[in-house]
C-alpha positions as CSV (number, residue, x, y, z in Angstrom):
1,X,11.9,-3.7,-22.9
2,X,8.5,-2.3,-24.1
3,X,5.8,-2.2,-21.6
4,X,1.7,-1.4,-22.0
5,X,-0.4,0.1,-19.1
6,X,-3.8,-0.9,-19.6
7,X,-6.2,1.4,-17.7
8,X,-3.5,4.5,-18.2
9,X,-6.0,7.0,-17.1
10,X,-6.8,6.0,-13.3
11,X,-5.2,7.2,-10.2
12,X,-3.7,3.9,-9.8
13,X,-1.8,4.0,-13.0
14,X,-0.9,8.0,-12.0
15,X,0.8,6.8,-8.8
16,X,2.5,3.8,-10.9
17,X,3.9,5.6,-13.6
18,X,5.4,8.0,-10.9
19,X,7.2,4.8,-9.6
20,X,8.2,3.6,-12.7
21,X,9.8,6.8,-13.2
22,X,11.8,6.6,-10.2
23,X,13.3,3.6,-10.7
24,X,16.7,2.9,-11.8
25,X,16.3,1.4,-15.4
26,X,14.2,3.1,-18.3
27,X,11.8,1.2,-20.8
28,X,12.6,2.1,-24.0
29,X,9.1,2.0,-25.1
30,X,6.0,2.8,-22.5
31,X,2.5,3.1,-24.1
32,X,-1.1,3.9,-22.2
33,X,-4.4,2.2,-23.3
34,X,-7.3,4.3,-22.0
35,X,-11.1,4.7,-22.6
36,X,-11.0,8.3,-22.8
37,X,-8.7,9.8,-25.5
38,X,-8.6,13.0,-23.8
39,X,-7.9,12.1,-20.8
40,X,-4.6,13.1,-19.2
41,X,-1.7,10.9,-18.7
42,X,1.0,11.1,-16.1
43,X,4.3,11.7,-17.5
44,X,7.2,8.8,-18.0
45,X,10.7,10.4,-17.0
46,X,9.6,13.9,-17.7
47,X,8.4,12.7,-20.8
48,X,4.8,11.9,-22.4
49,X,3.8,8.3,-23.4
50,X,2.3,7.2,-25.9
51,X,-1.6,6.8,-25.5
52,X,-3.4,4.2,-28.0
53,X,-7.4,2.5,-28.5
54,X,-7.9,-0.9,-27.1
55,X,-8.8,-2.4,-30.1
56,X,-5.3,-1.1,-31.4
57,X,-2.9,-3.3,-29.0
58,X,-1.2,-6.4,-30.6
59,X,0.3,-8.4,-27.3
60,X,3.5,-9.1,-30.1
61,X,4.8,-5.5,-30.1
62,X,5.1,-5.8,-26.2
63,X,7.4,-7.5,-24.0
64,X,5.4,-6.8,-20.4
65,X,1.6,-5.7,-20.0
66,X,-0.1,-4.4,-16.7
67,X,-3.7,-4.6,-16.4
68,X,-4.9,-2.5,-13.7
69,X,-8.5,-2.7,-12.0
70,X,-11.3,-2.8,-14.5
71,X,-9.1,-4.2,-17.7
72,X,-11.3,-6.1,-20.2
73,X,-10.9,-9.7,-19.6
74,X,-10.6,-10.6,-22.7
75,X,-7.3,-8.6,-23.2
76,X,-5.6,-10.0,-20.4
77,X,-6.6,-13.5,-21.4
78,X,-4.9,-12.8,-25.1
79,X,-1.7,-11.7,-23.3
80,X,-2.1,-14.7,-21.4
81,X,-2.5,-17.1,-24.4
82,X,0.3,-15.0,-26.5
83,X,2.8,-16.1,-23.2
84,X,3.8,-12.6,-23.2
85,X,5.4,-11.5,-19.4
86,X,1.9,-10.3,-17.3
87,X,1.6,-8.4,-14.1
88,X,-2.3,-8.5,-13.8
89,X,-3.9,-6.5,-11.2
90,X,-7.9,-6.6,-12.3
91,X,-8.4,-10.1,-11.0
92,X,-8.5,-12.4,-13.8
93,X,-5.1,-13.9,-13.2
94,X,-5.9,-13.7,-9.3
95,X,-8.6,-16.8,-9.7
96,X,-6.1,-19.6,-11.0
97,X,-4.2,-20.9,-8.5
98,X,-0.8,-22.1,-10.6
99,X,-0.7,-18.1,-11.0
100,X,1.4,-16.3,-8.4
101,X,-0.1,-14.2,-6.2
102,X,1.8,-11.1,-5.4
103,X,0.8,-9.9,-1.6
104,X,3.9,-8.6,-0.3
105,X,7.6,-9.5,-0.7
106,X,7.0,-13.1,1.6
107,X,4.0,-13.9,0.1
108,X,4.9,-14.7,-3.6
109,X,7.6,-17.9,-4.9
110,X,8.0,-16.9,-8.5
111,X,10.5,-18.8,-9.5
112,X,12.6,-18.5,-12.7
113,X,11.2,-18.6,-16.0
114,X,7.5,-16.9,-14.7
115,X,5.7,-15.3,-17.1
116,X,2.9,-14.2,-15.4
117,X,1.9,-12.4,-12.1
118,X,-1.4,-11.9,-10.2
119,X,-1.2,-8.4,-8.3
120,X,-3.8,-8.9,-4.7
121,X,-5.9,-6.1,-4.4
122,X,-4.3,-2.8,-1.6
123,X,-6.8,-4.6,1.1
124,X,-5.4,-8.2,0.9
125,X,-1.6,-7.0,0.2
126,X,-1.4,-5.0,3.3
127,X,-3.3,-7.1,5.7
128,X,-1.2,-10.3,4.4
129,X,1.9,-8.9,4.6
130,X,1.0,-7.7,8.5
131,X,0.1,-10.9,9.5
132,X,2.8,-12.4,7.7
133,X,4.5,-13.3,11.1
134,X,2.0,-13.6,13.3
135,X,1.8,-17.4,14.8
136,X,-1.9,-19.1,15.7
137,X,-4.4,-17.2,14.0
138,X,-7.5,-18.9,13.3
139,X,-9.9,-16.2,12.4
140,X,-9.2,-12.9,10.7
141,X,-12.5,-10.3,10.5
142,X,-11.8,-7.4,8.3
143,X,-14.7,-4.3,8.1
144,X,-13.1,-1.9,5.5
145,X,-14.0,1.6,4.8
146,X,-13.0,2.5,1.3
147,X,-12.3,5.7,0.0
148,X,-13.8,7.2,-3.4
149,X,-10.8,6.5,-5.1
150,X,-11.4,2.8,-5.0
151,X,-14.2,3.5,-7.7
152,X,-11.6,5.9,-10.1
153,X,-11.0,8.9,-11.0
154,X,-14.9,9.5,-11.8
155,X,-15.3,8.4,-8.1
156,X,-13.2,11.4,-6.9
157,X,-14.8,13.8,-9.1
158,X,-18.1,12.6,-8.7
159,X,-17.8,13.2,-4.7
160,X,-16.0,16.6,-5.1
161,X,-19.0,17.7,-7.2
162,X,-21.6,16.4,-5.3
163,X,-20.0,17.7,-1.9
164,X,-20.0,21.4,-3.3
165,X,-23.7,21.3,-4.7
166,X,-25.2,19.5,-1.6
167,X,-23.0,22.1,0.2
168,X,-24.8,24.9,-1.6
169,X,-27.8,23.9,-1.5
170,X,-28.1,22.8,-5.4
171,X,-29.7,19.7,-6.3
172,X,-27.0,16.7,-7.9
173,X,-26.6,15.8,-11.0
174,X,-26.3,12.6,-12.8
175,X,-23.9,10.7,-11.9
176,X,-22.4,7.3,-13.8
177,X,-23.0,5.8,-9.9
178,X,-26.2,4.0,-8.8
179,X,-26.5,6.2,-5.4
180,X,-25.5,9.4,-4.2
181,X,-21.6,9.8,-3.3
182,X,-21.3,12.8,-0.8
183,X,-22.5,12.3,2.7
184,X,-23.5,8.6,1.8
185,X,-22.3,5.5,2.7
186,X,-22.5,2.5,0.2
187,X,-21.9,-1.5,0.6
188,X,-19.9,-3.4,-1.1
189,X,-20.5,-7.3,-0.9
190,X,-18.8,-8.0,-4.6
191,X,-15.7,-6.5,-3.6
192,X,-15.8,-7.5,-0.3
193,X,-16.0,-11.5,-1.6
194,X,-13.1,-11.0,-3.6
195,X,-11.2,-9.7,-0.7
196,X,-11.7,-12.8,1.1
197,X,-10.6,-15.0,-1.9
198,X,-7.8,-13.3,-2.5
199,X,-6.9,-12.6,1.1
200,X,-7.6,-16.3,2.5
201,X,-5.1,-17.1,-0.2
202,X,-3.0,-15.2,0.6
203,X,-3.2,-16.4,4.1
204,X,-3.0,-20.1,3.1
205,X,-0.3,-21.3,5.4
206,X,-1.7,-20.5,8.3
207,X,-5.4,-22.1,7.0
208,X,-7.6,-19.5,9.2
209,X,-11.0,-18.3,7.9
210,X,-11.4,-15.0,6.5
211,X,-14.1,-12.9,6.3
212,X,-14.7,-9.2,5.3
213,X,-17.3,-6.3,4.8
214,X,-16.6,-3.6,2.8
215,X,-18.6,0.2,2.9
216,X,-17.5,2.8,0.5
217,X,-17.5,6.2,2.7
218,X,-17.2,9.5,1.5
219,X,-13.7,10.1,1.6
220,X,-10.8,11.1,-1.3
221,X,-8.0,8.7,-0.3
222,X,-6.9,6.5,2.2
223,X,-8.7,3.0,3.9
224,X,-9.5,2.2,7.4
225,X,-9.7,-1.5,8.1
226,X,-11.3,-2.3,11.2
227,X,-9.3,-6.4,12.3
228,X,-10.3,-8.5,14.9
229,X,-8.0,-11.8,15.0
230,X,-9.1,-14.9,16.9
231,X,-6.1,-16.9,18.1
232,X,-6.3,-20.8,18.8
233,X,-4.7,-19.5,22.3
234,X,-4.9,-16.5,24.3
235,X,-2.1,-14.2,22.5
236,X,1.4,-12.9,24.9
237,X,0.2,-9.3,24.1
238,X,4.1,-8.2,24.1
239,X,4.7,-10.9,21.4
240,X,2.4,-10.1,19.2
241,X,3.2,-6.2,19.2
242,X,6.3,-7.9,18.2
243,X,5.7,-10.0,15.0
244,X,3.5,-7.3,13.6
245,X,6.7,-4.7,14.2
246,X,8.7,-7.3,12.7
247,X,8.0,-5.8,8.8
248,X,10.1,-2.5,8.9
249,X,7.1,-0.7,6.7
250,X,4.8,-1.4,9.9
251,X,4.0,1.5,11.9
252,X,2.2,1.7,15.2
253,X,0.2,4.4,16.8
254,X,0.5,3.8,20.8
255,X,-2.9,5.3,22.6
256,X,-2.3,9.3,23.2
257,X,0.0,9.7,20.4
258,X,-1.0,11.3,16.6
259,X,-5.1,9.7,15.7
260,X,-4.4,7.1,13.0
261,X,-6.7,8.1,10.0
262,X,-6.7,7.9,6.0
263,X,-5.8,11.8,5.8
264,X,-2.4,11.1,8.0
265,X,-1.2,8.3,6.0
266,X,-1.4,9.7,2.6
267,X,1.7,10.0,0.5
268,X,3.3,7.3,2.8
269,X,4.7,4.1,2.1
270,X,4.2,2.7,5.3
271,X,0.9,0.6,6.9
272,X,0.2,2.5,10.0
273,X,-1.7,0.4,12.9
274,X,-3.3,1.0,16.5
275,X,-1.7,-1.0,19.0
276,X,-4.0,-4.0,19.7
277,X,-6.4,-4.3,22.0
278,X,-7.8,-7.7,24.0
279,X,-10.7,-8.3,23.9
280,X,-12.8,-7.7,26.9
281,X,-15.0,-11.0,27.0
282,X,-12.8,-13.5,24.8
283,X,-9.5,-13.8,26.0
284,X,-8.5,-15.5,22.1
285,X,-9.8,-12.3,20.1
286,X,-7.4,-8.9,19.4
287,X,-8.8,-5.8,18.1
288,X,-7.0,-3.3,15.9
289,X,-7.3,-0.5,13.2
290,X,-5.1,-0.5,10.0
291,X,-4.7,2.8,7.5
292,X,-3.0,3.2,4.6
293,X,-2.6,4.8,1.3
294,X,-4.6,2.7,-1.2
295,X,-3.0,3.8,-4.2
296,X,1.1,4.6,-3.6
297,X,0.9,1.7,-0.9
298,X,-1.5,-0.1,-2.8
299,X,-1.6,-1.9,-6.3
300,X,0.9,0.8,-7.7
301,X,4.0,0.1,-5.8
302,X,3.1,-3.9,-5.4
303,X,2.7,-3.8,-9.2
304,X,6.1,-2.1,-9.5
305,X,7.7,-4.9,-6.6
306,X,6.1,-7.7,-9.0
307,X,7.4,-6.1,-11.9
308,X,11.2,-6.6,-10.5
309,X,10.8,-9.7,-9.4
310,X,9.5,-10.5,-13.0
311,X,12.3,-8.9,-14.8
312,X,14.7,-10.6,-12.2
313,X,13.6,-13.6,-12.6
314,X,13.5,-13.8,-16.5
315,X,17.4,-12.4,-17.2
C-alpha cells in the first residue's frame, strides 16, 4: 500500500514513523509532505522517505493519507472527496459525527468497508480510554498543563532558546509565538474547546458534561491533567481504583511511592495516575492527577492503532 504523512516534519510524525517502522508489515511506498524542505525526516525501516511540496500530492497516487495536527483543511477535505482510506488527526474529520472517532481501542465501531478515521487529540484519547469503565459519572473537570511540544518542533526550540538567553542574561529574540515561552505560562481556551468536543464525544454513553482548561507551561514533553469526577452517587472508593486498573496500560502511583510527573512518563506507553482522592466537602466528587507521554502515547501510536483497524477492516 502507498501511504502519505502530511505534516512529516513534527515530533508527532517523528514518534509515528518510529512505530510504523516497528510494525510487522512494510508499505511499499511512504512519502512526507512538509513546509520546510530542509527539514529532517525520521527514517522509514532504516531507510529515507520520500519528502514532496503540498501543492505536489495527487490523493490518486495514494492508497492511505494521515493528516497530523495543523494539515491544511483543504487537503484533507480532497482526500475525503477522492474516498481515498483517511486517518485524520488535525480535526477536520473530528467535527462530523458519521466519522469515527478513534479514542482508544473501546471507543471506536468502524465497521467493514470504513474509509475514513478521525484520530481524538492525546488529551481526549487518554482521559476516554481511563474512564472507559467507570460507572455514574456525571461531571468530568479536566485542567491540563501542556508541554511545548504541543505547539511543534518550533515550540521546543523556541523554549530551549529562550531558556539559555533569559538564563544568561541576554535579551530574546523573535519568536513565531505571540508571548514569551521560557518561564511563562500561556492559556489556551481554542484548544481547550476542542478538547471538550472531542472528549464529551468521546464520552457519549455515559452523557456527563465535560469541561476543560488548558495552560501551556514551560516544559519539553509530557502533560499533567489535573480530573475531578462528579458521580450521581458517592463512589465505593475500592471500586473505582478498580475499573480504572481495569485497562492493562493504566498505571497507578499509590501516595509515598515514585512522584507522578511528565519527565517520569516519557518514552512510556503507559497512562500513569495518582490514586484518587475524595473529596473533603462533596462526598460525589474524586480528585486525581493523570501524566503521560503526549506524543508516543499520544496521536502517534492511536494513529498507528487506527491505521490497523483501517487496514483490517478493508481486506
Amino acid at each position: 500500500m502507498r501511504l502519505v504523512i502530511f505534516g512529516a516534519e513534527s515530533l508527532e510524525a517523528e514518534k509515528l514513523i518510529e512505530g510504523l517502522s516497528e510494525l510487522e508489515y512494510s508499505f511499499a511506498k511512504v512519502v512526507g509532505v512538509v513546509d520546510d524542505a530542509e527539514a529532517d525526516i525520521a527514517l522509514y525501516k532504516g531507510r529515507p522517505i520520500r519528502v514532496e511540496e503540498f501543492e505536489d500530492i495527487d490523493p490518486q497516487q495514494f492508497d492511505i493519507g494521515v493528516f497530523l495536527a495543523g494539515s491544511a483543511p483543504a487537503k484533507v477535505a480532497e482526500f475525503f472527496d477522492a474516498g481515498k482510506h483517511l486517518i485524520d488527526a488535525s480535526g477536520y474529520l473530528a467535527e462530523m459525527d458519521d466519522i469515527p472517532l478513534y479514542g482508544s481501542g473501546e471507543t471506536m465501531s468502524a465497521g467493514t468497508g470504513t474509509m475514513q478515521i478521525a484520530v481524538a487529540d492525546a488529551v481526549s484519547a487518554q482521559v476516554s480510554s481511563l474512564l472507559q469503565s467507570v460507572e455514574g459519572i456525571r461531571r468530568v473537570d479536566v485542567a491540563v498543563q501542556q508541554p511545548a511540544s504541543v505547539l511543534g518542533r518550533a515550540g521546543v526550540e523556541t523554549l530551549a532558546a529562550e531558556t539559555a538567553r533569559l538564563l544568561n542574561g541576554m535579551p530574546l529574540e523573535a519568536s513565531s509565538f505571540n508571548a514569551q515561552i521560557a518561564f511563562n505560562c500561556q492559556a489556551d481556551s481554542a484548544q481547550a474547546e476542542q478538547i471538550e468536543s472531542t472528549l464529551q464525544r468521546l464520552l457519549a454513553d455515559k452523557a456527563c458534561e465535560v469541561y476543560c482548561s488548558v495552560a501551556v507551561v514551560p516544559v519539553f514533553h509530557g502533560h499533567l491533567l489535573n480530573l475531578a469526577l462528579e458521580f450521581d452517587e458517592p463512589p465505593v472508593m475500592s471500586s473505582l481504583l478498580a475499573q480504572l486498573q481495569s485497562d492493562e496500560r493504566v498505571e497507578v502511583f499509590s501516595a509515598g511511592e515514585s512522584e507522578l510527573t511528565p519527565v517520569g512518563q516519557s518514552g512510556q506507553d503507559t497512562i500513569a495516575i495518582s490514586a484518587p482522592i475524595l473529596h473533603r466537602r462533596k462526598p460525589n466528587r474524586v480528585q486525581l492527577a493523570l501524566c503521560a507521554d503526549n506524543l508516543r502515547k499520544g496521536v502517534a501510536f492511536n494513529i498507528i492503532e487506527a491505521l490497523n483497524s483501517l487496514i483490517k477492516n478493508n481486506n
